[in-house]
Biotite code that builds the C-alpha atoms (Angstrom):
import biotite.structure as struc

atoms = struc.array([
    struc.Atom([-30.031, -43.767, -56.182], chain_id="A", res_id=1, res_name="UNK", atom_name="CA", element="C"),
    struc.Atom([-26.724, -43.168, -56.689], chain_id="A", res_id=2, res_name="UNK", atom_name="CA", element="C"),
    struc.Atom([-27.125, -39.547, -57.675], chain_id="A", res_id=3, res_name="UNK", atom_name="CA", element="C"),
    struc.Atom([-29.302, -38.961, -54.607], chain_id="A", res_id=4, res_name="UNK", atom_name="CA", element="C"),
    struc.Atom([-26.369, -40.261, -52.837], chain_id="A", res_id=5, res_name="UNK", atom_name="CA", element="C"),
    struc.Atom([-23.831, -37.878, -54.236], chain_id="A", res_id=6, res_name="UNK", atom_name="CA", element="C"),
    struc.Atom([-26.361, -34.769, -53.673], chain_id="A", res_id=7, res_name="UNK", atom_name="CA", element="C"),
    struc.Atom([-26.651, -35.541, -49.938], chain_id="A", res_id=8, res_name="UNK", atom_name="CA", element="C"),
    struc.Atom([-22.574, -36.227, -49.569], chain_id="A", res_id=9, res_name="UNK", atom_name="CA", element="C"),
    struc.Atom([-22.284, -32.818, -51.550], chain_id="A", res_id=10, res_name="UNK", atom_name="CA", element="C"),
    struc.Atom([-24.841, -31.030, -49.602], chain_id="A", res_id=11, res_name="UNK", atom_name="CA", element="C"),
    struc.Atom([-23.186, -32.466, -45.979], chain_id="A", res_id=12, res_name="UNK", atom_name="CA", element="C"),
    struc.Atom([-19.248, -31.022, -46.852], chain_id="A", res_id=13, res_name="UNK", atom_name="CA", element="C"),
    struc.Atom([-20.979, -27.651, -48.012], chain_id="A", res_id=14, res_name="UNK", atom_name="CA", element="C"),
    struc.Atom([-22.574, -27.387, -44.355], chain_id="A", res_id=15, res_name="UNK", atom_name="CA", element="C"),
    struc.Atom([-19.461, -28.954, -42.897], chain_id="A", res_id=16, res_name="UNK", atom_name="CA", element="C"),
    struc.Atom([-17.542, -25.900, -44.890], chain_id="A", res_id=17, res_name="UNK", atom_name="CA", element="C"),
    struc.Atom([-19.839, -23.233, -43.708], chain_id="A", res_id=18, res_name="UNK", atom_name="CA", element="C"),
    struc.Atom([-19.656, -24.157, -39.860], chain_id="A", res_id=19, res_name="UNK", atom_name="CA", element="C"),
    struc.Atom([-16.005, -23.464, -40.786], chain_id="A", res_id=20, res_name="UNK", atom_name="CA", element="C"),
    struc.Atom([-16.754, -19.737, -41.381], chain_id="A", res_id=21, res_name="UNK", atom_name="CA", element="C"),
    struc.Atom([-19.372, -19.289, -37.996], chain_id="A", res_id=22, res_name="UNK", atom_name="CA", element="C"),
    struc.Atom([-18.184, -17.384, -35.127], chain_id="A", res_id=23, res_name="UNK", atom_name="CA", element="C"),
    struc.Atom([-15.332, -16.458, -35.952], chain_id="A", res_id=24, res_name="UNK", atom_name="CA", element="C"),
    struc.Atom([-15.212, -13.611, -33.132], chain_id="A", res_id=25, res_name="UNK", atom_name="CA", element="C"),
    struc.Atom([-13.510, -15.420, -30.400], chain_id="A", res_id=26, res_name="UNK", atom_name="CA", element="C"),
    struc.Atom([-14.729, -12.951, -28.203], chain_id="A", res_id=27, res_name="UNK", atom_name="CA", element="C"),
    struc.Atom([-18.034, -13.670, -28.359], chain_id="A", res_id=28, res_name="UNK", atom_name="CA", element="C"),
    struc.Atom([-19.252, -16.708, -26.434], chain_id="A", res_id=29, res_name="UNK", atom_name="CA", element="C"),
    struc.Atom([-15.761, -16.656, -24.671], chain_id="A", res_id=30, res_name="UNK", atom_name="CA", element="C"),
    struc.Atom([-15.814, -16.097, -20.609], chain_id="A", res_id=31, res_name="UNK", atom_name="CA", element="C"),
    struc.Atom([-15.437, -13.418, -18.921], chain_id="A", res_id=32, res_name="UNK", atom_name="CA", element="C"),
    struc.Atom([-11.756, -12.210, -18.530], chain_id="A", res_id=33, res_name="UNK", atom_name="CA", element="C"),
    struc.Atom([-9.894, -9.395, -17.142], chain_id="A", res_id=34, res_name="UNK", atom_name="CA", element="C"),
    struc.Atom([-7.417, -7.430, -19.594], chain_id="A", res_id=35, res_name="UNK", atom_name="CA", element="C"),
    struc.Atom([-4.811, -4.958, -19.202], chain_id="A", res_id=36, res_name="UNK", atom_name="CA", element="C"),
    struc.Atom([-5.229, -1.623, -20.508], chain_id="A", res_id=37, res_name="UNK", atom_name="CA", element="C"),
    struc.Atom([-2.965, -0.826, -23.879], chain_id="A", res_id=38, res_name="UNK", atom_name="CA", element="C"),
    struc.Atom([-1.286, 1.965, -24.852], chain_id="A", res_id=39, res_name="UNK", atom_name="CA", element="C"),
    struc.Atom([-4.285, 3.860, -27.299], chain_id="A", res_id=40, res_name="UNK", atom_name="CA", element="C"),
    struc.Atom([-6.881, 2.697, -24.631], chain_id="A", res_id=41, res_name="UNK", atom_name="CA", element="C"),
    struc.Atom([-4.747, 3.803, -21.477], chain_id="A", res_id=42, res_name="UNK", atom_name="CA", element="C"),
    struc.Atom([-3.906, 7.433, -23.791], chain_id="A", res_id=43, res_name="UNK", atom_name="CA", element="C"),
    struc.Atom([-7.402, 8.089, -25.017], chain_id="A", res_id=44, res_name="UNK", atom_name="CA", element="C"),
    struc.Atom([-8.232, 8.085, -20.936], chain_id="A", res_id=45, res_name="UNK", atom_name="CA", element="C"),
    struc.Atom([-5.290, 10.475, -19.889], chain_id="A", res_id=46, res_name="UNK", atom_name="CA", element="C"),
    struc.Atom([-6.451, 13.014, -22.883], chain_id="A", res_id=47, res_name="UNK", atom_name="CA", element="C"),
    struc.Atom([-9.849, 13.023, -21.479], chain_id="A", res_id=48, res_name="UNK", atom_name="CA", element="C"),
    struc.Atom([-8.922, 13.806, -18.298], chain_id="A", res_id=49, res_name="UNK", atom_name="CA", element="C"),
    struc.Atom([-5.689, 15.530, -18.446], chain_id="A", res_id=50, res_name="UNK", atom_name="CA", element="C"),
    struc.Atom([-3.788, 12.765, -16.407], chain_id="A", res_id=51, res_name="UNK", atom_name="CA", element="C"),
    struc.Atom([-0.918, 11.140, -16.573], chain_id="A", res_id=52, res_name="UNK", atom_name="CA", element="C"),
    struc.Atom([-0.415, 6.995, -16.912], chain_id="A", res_id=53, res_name="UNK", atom_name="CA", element="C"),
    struc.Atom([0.277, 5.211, -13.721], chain_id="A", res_id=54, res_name="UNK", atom_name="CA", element="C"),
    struc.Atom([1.596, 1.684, -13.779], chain_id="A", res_id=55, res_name="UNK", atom_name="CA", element="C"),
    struc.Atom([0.936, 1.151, -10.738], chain_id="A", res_id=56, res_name="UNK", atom_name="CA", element="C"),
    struc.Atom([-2.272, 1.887, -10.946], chain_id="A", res_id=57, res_name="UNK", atom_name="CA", element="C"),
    struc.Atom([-3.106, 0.088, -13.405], chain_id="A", res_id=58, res_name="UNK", atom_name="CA", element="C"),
    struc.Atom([-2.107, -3.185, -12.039], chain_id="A", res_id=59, res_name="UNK", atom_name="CA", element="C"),
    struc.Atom([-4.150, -2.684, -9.263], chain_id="A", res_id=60, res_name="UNK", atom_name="CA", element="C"),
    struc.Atom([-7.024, -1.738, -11.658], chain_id="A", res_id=61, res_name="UNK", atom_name="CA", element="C"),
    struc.Atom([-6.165, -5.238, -12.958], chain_id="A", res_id=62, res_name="UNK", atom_name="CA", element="C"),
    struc.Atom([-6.233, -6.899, -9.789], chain_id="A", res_id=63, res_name="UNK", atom_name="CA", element="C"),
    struc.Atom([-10.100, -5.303, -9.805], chain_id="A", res_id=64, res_name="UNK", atom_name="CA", element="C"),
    struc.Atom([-10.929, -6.414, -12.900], chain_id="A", res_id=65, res_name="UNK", atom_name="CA", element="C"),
    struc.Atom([-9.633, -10.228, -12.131], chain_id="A", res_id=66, res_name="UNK", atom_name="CA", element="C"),
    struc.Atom([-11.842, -10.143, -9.357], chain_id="A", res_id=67, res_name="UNK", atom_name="CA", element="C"),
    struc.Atom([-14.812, -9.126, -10.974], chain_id="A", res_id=68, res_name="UNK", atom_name="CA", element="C"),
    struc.Atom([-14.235, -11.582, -13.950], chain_id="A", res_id=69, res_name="UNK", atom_name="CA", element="C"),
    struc.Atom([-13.645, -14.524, -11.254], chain_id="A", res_id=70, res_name="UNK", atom_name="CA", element="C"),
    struc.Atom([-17.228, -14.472, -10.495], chain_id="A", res_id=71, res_name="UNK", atom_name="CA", element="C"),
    struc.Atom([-19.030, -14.270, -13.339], chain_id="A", res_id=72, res_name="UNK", atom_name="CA", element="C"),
    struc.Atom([-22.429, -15.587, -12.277], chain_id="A", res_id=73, res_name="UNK", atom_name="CA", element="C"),
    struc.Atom([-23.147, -12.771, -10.145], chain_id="A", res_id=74, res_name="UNK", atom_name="CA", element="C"),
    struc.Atom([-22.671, -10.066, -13.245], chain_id="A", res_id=75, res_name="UNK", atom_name="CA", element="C"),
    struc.Atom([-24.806, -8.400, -15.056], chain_id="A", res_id=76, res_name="UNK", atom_name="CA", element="C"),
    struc.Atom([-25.030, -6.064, -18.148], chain_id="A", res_id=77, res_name="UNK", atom_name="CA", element="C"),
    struc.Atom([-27.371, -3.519, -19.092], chain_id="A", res_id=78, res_name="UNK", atom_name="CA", element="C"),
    struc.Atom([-26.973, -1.026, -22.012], chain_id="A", res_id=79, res_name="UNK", atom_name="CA", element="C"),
    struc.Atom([-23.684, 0.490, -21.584], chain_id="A", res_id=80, res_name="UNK", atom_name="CA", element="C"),
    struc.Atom([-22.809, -0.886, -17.593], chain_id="A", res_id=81, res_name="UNK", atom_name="CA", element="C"),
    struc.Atom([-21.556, -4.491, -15.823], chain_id="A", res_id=82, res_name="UNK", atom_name="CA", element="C"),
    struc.Atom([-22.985, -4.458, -12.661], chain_id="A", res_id=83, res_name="UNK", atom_name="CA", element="C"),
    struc.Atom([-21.238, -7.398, -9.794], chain_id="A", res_id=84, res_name="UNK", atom_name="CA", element="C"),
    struc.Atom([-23.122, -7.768, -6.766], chain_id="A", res_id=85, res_name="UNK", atom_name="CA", element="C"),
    struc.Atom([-20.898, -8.850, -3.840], chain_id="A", res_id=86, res_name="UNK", atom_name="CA", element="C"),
    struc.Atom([-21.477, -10.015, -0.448], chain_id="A", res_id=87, res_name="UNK", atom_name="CA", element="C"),
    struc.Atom([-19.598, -7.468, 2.168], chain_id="A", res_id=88, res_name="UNK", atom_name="CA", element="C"),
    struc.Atom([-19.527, -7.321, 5.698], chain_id="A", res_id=89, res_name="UNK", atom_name="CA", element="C"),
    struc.Atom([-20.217, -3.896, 8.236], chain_id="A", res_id=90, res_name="UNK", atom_name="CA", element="C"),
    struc.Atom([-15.929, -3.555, 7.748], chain_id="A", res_id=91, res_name="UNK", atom_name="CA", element="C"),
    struc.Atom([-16.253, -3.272, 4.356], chain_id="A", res_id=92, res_name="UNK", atom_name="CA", element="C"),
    struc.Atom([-19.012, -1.168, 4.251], chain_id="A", res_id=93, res_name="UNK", atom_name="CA", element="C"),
    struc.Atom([-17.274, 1.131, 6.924], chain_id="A", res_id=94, res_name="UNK", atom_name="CA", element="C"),
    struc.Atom([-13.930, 1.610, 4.758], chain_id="A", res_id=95, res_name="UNK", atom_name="CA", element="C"),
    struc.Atom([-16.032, 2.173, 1.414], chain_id="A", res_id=96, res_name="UNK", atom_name="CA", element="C"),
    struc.Atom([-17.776, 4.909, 3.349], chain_id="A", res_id=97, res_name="UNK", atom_name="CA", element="C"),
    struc.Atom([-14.811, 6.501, 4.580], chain_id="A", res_id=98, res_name="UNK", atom_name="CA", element="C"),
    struc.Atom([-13.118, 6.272, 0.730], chain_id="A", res_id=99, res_name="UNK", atom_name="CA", element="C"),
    struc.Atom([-10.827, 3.784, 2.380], chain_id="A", res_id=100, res_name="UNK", atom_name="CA", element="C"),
    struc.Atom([-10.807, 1.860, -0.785], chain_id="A", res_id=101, res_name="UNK", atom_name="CA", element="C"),
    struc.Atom([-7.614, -0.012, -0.544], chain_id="A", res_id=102, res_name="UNK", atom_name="CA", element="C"),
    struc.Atom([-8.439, -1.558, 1.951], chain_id="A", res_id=103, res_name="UNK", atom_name="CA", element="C"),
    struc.Atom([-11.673, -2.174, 1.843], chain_id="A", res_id=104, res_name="UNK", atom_name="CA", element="C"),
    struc.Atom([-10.953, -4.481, -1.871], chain_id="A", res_id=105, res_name="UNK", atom_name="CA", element="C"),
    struc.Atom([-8.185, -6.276, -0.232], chain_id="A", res_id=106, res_name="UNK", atom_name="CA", element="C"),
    struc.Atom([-10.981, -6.953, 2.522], chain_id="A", res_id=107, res_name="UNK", atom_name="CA", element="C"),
    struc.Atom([-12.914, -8.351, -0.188], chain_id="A", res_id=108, res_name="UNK", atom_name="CA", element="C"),
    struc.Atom([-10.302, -10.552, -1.304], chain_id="A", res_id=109, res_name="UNK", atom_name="CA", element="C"),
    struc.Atom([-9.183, -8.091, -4.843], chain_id="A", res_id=110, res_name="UNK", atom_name="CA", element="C"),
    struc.Atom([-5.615, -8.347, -3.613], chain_id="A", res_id=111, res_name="UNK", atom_name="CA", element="C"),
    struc.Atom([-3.022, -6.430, -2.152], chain_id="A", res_id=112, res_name="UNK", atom_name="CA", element="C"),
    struc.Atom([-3.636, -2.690, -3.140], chain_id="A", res_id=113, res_name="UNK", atom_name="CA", element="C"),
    struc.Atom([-1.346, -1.063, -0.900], chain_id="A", res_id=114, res_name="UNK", atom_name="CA", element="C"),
    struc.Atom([-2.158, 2.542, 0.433], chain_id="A", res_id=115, res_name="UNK", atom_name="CA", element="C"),
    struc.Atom([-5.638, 4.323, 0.301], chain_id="A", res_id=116, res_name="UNK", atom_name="CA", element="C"),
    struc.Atom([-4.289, 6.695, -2.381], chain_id="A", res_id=117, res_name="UNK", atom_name="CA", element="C"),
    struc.Atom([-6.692, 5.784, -5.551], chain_id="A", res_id=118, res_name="UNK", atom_name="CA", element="C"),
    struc.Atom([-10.205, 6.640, -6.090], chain_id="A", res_id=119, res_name="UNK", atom_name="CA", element="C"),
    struc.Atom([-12.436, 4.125, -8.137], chain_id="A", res_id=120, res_name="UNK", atom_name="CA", element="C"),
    struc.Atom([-13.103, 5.934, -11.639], chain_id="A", res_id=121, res_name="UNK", atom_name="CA", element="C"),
    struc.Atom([-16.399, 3.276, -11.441], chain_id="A", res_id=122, res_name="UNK", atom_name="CA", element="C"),
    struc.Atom([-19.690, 3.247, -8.891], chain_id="A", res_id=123, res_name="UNK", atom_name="CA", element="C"),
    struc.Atom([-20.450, 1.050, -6.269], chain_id="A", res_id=124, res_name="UNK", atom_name="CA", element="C"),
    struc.Atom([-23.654, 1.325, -4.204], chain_id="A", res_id=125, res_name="UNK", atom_name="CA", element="C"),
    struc.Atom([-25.780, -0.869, -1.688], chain_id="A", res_id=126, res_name="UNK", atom_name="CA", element="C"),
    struc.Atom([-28.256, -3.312, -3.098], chain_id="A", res_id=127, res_name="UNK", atom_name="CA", element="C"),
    struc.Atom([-31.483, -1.883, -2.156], chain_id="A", res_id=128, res_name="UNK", atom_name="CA", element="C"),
    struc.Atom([-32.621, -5.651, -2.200], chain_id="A", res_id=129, res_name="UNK", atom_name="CA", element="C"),
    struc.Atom([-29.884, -7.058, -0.056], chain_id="A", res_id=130, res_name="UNK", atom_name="CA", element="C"),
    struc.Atom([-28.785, -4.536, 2.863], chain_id="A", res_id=131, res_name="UNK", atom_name="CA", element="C"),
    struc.Atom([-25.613, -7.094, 2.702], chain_id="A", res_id=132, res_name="UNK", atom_name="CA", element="C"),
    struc.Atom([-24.367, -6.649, -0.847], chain_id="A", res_id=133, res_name="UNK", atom_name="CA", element="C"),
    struc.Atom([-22.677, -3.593, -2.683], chain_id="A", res_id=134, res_name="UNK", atom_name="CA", element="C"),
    struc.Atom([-23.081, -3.184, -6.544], chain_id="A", res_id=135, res_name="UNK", atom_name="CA", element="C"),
    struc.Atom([-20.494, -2.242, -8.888], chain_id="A", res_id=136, res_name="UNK", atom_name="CA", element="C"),
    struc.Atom([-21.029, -0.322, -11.527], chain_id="A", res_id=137, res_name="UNK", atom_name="CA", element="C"),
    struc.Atom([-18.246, -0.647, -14.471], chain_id="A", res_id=138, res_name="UNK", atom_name="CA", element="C"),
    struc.Atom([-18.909, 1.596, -17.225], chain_id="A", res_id=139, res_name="UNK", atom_name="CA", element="C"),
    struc.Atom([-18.192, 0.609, -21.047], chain_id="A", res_id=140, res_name="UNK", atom_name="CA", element="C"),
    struc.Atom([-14.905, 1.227, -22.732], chain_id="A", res_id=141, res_name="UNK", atom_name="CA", element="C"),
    struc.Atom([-15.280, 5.163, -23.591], chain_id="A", res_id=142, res_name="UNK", atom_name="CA", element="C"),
    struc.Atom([-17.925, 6.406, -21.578], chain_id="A", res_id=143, res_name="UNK", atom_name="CA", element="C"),
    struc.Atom([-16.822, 8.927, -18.900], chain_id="A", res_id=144, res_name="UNK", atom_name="CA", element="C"),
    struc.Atom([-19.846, 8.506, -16.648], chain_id="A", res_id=145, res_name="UNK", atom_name="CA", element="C"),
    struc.Atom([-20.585, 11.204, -13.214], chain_id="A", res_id=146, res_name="UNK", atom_name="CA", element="C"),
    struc.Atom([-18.556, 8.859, -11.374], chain_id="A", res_id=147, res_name="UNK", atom_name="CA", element="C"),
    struc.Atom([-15.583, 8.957, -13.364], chain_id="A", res_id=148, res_name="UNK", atom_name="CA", element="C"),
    struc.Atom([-15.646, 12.270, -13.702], chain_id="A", res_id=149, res_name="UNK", atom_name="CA", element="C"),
    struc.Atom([-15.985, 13.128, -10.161], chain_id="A", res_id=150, res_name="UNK", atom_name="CA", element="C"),
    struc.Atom([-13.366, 11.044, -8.662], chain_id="A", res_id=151, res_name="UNK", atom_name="CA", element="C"),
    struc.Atom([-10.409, 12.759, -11.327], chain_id="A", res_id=152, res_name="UNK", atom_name="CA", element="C"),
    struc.Atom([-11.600, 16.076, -9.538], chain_id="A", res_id=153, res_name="UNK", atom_name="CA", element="C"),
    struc.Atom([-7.745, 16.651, -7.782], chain_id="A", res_id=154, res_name="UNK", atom_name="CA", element="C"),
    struc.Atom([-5.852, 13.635, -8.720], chain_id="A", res_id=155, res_name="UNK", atom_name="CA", element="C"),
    struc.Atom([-2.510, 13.706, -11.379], chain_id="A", res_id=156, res_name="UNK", atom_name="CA", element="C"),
    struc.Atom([-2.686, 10.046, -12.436], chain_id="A", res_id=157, res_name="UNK", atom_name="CA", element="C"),
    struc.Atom([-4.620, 7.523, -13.602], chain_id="A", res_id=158, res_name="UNK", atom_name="CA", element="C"),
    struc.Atom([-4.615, 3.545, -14.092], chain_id="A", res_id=159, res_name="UNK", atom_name="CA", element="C"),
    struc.Atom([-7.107, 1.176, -16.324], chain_id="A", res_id=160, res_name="UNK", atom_name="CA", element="C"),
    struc.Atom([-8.289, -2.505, -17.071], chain_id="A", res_id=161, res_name="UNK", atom_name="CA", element="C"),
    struc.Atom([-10.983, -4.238, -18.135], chain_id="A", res_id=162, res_name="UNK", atom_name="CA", element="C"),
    struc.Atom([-13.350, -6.595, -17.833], chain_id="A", res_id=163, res_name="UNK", atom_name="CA", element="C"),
    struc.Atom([-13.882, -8.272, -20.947], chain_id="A", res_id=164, res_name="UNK", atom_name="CA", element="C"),
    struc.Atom([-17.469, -10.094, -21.306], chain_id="A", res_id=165, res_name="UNK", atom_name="CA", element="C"),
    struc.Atom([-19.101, -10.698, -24.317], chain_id="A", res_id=166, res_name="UNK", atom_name="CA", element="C"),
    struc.Atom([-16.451, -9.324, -26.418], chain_id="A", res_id=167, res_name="UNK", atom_name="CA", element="C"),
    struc.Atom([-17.185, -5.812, -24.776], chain_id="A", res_id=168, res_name="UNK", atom_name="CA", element="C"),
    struc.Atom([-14.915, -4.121, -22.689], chain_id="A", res_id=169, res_name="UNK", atom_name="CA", element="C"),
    struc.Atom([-15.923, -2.638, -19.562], chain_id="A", res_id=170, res_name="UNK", atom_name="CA", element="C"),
    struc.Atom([-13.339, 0.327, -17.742], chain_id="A", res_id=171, res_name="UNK", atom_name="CA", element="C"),
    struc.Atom([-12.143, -0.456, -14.382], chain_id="A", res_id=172, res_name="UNK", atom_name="CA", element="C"),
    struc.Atom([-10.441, 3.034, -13.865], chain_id="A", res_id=173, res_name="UNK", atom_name="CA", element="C"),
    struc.Atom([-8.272, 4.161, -10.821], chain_id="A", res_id=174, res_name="UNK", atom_name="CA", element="C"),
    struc.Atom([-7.658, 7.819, -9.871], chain_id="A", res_id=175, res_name="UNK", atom_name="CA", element="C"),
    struc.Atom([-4.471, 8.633, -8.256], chain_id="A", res_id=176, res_name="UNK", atom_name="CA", element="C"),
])
């Protein structure tokens, strides 16, 4: 009996050891956060586009990126995207159309963003289920999708976060 109970105590600090080692990725399992670019992620982007770094823009990409990670439960992912559905009114809707992207995120509660001098580097388009929501579209950490390409067409600068979920980083780019 007394060896049985020396085999079980044995066996129970091996398992207790091995849960040590287990996810040891804090990144995985952790919640969804916003990050600021660094200086390899924020230079790979520049090179690909032939723009230069823009503080500026990049905190405001930041202020994006909190905003998205704030709300967590109405994100998605899908293959190489996050997709956050949000609620917007007819204002919104009217500034977004008009590129008047500024101000439409500070009308959605993003921040103050200042002028309507950036493009988004990321989609957004109308839920086809919900005539009242928009859908953004972030694209993964070094994928230049149409949409990124398109809005560098004419700008100098650029300006990049993330949104961190899942230990994958998704691009919130800004083109100045």
């Amino acid at each position: 009996m007394k060896n049985w109970k020396k085999l079980l105590a044995c066996l129970l600090v091996s398992l207790m050891a091995l849960t040590v080692f287990t996810a040891c990725d804090a990144s995985v399992g952790a919640p969804m956060s916003p990050k600021s670019s660094d200086a390899n992620s924020a230079k790979a982007l520049c090179e690909q586009f032939g723009k230069t770094y823009d503080k500026d823009l990049s905190e405001k990409a930041y202020n994006i990126a909190n905003w998205v990670a704030s709300t967590s439960v109405s994100c998605q992912t899908s293959k190489d995207k996050l997709y956050r559905w949000a609620h917007v009114d007819n204002v919104v809707k009217t500034y977004l159309e008009k590129k008047s992207y500024a101000t439409a995120f500070e009308n959605m509660g993003m921040g103050i963003l200042g002028t309507d001098t950036f493009t988004p580097g990321f989609d957004w388009k109308p839920d086809a289920d919900d005539p009242s929501d928009i859908i953004f579209v972030l694209p993964k950490d070094g994928t230049y999708p149409e949409a990124m390409t398109k809005a560098a067409e004419g700008k100098t600068k650029l300006g990049v976060a993330y949104v961190v979920k899942d230990g994958v980083s998704y691009a919130v780019v800004l083109f100045g």
